[in-house]
C-alpha positions in Angstrom: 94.1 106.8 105.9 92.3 104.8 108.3 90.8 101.7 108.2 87.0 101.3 108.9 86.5 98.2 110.9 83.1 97.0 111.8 83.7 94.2 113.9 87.0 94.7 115.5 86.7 91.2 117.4 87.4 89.2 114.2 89.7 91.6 112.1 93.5 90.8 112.8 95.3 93.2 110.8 95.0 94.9 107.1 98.4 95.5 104.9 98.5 97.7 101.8 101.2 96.4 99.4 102.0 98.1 96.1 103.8 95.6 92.7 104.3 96.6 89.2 102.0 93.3 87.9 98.8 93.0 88.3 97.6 89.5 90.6 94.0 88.4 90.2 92.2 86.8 93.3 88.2 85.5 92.7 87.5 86.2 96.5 87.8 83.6 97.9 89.3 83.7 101.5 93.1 81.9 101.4 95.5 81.4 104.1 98.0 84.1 105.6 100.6 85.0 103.7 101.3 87.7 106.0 104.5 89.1 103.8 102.2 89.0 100.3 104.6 87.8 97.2 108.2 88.5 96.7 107.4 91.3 94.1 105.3 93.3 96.0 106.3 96.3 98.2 104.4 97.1 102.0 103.1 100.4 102.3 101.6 100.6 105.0 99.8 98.2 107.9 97.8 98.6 110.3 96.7 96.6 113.7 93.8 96.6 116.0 94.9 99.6 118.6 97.3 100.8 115.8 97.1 104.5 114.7 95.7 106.1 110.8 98.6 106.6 108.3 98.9 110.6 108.1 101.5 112.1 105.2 102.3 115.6 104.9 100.3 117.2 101.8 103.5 117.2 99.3 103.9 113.6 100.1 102.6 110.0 98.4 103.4 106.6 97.7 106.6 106.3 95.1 105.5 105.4 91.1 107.7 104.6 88.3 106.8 106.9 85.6 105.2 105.2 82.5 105.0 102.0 84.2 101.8 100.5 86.0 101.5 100.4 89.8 98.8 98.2 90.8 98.0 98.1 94.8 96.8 95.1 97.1 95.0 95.5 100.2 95.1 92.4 102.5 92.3 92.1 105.7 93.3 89.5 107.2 90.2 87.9 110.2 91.5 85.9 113.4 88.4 84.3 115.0 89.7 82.9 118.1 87.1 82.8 120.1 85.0 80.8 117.3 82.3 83.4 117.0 79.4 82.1 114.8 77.6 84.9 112.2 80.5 87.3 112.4 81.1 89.7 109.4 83.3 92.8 108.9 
């Protein structure tokens, strides 16, 4: 799995968390939580200058049988420099 960043100037870091509820967001940007909420489990995150997440072919991410697994993927931007028209 790697990440396809655009516009690596503004993107901070992206974090793939897995819960057994389902959370609703309307898409609106919010502020870092950079942990997620207490029921939800990191999988994987990944960093400007980071590397792709590679599993062996046998291998994927744990499920409880008969129960749903929802996942979450957080980007998370960082404009520092206060770059105007920037999109990812």
């Amino acid at each position: 799995m790697t990440p396809r960043v655009q516009n690596d100037k503004i993107v901070h870091h992206m974090l793939l968390f897995q819960s057994d509820t389902a959370t609703s967001y309307d898409g609106t940007p919010k502020p870092c939580g950079a942990f997620g909420q207490l029921n939800w489990k990191m999988m994987y995150g990944w960093a400007p200058g980071g590397g792709a997440l590679t599993l062996p072919p046998e291998a994927g991410f744990p499920q409880t049988p008969g129960a749903p697994t929802h996942y979450i993927v957080q980007v998370h931007y960082n404009n520092v420099n206060h770059l105007t028209g920037q999109t990812d």
